[in-house]
C-alpha positions in Angstrom: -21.4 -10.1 -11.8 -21.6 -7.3 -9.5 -18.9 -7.7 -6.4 -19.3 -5.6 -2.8 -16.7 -4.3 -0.7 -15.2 -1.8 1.7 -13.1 0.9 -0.3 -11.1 2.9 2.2 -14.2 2.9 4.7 -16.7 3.5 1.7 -19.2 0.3 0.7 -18.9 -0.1 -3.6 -20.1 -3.0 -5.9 -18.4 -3.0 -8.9 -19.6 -5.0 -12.1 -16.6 -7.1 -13.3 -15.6 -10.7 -14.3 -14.5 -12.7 -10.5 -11.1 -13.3 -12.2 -10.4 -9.3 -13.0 -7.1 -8.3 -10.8 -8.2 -5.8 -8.1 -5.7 -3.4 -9.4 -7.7 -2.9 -12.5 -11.2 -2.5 -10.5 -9.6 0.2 -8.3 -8.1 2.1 -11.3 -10.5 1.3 -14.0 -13.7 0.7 -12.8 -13.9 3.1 -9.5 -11.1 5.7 -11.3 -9.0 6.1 -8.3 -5.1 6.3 -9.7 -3.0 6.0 -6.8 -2.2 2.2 -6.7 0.5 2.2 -9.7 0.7 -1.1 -11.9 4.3 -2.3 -11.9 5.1 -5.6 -13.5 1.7 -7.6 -13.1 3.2 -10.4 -11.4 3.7 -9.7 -8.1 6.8 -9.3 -8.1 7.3 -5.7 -7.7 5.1 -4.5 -4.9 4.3 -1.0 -6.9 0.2 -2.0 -6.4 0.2 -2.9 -3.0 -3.0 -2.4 -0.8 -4.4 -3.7 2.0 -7.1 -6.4 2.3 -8.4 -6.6 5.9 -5.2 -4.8 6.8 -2.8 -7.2 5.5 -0.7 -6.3 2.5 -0.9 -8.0 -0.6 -0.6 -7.4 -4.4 -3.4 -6.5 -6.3 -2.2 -7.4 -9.8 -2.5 -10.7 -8.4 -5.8 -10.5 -6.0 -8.9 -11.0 -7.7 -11.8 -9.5 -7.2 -14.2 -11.5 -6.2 -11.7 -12.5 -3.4 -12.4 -9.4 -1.8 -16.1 -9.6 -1.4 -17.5 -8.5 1.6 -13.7 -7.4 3.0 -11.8 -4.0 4.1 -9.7 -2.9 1.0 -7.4 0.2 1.1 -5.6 2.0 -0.8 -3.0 4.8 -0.7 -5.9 7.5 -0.6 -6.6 6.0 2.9 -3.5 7.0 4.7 -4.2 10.6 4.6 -6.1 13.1 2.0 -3.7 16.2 3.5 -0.1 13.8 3.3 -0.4 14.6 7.2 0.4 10.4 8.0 3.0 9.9 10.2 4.7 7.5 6.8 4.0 10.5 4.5 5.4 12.9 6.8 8.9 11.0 7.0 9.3 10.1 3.5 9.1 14.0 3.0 11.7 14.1 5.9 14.0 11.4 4.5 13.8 12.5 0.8 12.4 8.9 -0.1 10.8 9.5 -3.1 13.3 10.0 -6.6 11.0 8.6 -9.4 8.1 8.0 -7.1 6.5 5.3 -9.3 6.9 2.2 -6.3 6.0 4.9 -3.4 2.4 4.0 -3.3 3.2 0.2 -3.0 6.3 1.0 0.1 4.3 3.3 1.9 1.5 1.0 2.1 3.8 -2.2 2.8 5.3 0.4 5.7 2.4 0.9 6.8 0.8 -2.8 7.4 4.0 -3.5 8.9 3.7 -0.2 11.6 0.0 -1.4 12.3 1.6 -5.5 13.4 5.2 -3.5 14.8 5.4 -0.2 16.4 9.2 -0.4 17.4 10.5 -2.5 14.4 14.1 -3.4 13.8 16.1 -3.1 11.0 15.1 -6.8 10.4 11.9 -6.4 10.8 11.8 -3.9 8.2 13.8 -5.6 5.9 11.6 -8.8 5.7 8.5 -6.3 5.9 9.6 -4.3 2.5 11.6 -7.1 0.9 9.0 -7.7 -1.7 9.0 -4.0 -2.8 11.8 -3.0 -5.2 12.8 0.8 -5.7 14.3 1.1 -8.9 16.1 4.4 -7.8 17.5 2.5 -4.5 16.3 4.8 -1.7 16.1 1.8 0.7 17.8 3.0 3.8 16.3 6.3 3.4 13.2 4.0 3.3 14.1 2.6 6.6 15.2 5.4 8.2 11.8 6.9 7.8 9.8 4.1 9.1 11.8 4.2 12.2 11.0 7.9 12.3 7.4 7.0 11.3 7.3 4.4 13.8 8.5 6.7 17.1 5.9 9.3 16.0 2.9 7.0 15.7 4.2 5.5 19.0 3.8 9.1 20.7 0.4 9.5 19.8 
């Protein structure tokens, strides 16, 4: 069964089951490596992407859930790293490993597109369901609030 959506502002129709994970489309089907897999349950946050621009796990979203939507993926913030996001986790030093940065930065960057000034709070609840196994969390935080005063500039 063939399934249409928006790929970072790009129509596709893939051929796969309704119940295939998203995540697997994206990497498998249409080749495009940047959302990671992590643990396949959602509970990690590494594959996070955007559906209509609300962030959400796609080792858990199927595909046919998506028909007709807006999906994105990391590719989408920038193809030069020039995003606001990309530019402070540089800044900060966010990334050790980098394996759950494709996942944070996307979380950090639904929450800027709902919060431009967000607290400490606000950015706790908003990455809470991303874990960094190498614990860079208030670096993490410190460059969403850079992130956040940049994008409010423009």
């Amino acid at each position: 069964m063939a399934t249409s959506f928006i790929l970072n502002g790009t129509p596709v129709s893939v051929k796969a089951e309704e119940d295939t994970p998203l995540l697997w489309v994206i990497r498998d089907e249409i080749g495009m490596h940047g959302t990671k897999f992590g643990c396949g349950a959602g509970l990690c946050g590494s594959c996070t992407v955007h559906v209509d621009g609300q962030a959400v796990r796609s080792c858990l979203t199927m595909v046919s859930s998506v028909a007709g939507r807006k999906v994105s993926t990391i590719e989408s913030l920038s193809k030069d790293s020039s995003h606001p996001l990309q530019k402070a986790w540089v800044k900060h030093d966010v990334p050790q490993c980098g394996y759950c940065q494709s996942g944070q930065l996307m979380s950090a960057a639904a929450l800027l597109a709902q919060n431009k000034n967000p607290s400490d709070a606000d950015i706790d609840t908003a990455m809470s369901g991303n874990l960094c196994r190498c614990g860079t969390y208030n670096r993490m935080r410190a460059a969403i609030k850079d992130a956040a005063a940049e994008m409010r500039k423009a």
